[in-house]
C-alpha positions, 0 to 999 in steps of 0.5 A: 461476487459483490455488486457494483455501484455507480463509479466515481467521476474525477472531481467526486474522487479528487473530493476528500470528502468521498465515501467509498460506493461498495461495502464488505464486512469481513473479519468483524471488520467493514472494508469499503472500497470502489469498483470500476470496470467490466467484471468480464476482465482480469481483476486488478486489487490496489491496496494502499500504504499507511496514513491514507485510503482508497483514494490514493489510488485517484490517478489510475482507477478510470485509466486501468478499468479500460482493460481490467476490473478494478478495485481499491479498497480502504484496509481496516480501520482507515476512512470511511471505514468505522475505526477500530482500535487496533488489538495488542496482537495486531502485525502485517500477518492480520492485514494479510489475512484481511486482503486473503478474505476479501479477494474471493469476494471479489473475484472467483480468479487470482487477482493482480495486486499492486501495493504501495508502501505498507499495502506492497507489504501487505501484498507480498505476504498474501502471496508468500502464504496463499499464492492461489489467490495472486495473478502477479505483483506489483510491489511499490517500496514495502517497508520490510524493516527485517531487509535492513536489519539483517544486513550490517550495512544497511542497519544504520538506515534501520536506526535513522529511520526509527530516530526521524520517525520518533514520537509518532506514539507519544503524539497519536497518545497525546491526541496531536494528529497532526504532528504524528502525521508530520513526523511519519511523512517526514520520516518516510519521504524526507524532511519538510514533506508533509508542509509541501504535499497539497492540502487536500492531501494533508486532510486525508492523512490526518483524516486517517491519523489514528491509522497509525498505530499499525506502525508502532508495534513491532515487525512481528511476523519478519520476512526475510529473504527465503520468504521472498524466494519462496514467491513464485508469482511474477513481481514487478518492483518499483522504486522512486528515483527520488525516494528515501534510501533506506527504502531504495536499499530495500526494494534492492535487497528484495530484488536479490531474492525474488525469483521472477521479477522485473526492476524498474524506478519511477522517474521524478518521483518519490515515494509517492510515484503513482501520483507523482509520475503517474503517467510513466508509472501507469504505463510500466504497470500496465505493460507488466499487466498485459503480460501477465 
């Protein structure tokens, strides 16, 4: 097991300019990543969506290191993770394979993951294809496409999504970061989103810009409903009572097909809810935790 530094004080981790404390390499990759908590306890791993890093996760480190041992990490290529490229071959599966390499680094245990947004994504494949490796899940609105692609109704939400998201490329190609920021935060969380988030979290999303190239390949490795039927791990899905629909219709679709799950919406908050509503989504997450 990896060991662990010093932890972070609240006003370090609300600082943008935080560098992770812990440092892995893996796949030919550096992951980054913060560690707090007893390693007696259960481990709890946070794997974060698109434009952002393991600071997202600000809101709940202290609060889930009281009982578990807890770690967020920056996926690749995101702060302060050393840029790389992505390669032409790149899809969610090498994510997957990522988090797959780091967890036994971590913890000779299947861990708890909770994923948020591209990260729940991300989640829910570790699962479907080394479920040794997960205690249960904690699934925050992935953005699995292939749900409302296969289903006539909810394909028109497909198509606007991929309208409002339109250009993300051209401006990351052009080197116009933050326009390709605004239009994936817009596109995500609703229009005119990205002017009102607070400016320190604006810094860390166009601080991670380049990230977004994740987003502009195609879904190469669909997952569909028999995917999600074959997870046997117990699932805790959230959704945001405020969050985009096409997002909301997903996690539903997910929910029809996962075996052992639990539903719930995040009150006051969108897509972002851990830090939206971080009080009602720390106590939820927390509750299915001991549980599990």
């Amino acid at each position: 097991m990896l060991s662990s530094s010093t932890s972070l004080n609240n006003s370090l981790r609300n600082n943008y300019d935080v560098v992770a404390i812990n440092q892995v390499k893996l796949r030919n990759i550096s992951i980054a990543y913060e560690e707090l908590g007893d390693a007696s306890e259960e481990t709890l791993i946070f794997i974060h969506g698109s434009a952002t890093d393991y600071r997202t996760w600000g809101a709940q480190m202290e609060f889930f290191a009281e009982k578990h041992h807890v770690f967020a990490y920056s996926r690749r290529s995101h702060y302060p993770n050393p840029y790389v490229p992505y390669p032409t071959d790149y899809s969610i599966k090498m994510e997957a394979e990522d988090l797959a390499s780091l967890i036994p680094n971590l913890t000779p245990k299947p861990a708890h993951l909770v994923g948020w947004s591209y990260g729940a994504f991300i989640a829910a494949m570790v699962a479907k294809e080394q479920s040794h490796l997960v205690r249960s899940l904690v699934l925050m609105e992935p953005p699995i496409m292939s749900f409302l692609t296969a289903n006539p109704v909810t394909m028109p939400l497909y198509i606007d999504y991929q309208k409002n998201a339109k250009g993300v490329k051209e401006a990351l190609d052009a080197g116009n970061s933050q326009e390709a920021v605004q239009r994936f935060i817009d596109a995500v969380s609703g229009t005119g989103a990205f002017e009102r988030t607070p400016p320190t979290l604006q810094k860390r999303m166009l601080q991670n810009a380049n990230t977004l190239y994740e987003l502009t390949s195609a879904e190469r490795d669909p997952f569909n409903c028999e995917d999600a039927a074959a997870i046997e791990t117990p699932t805790l899905l959230l959704s945001g009572e405020k969050s985009p629909v096409f997002l909301q219709e997903i996690i539903k679709e997910l929910a029809n097909c996962l075996p052992k799950k639990e539903y719930l919406t995040i009150m006051k908050a969108s897509h972002p809810m851990h830090s939206q509503n971080a009080q009602e989504y720390n106590r939820v997450v927390l509750d299915f935790l001991i549980k599990h």
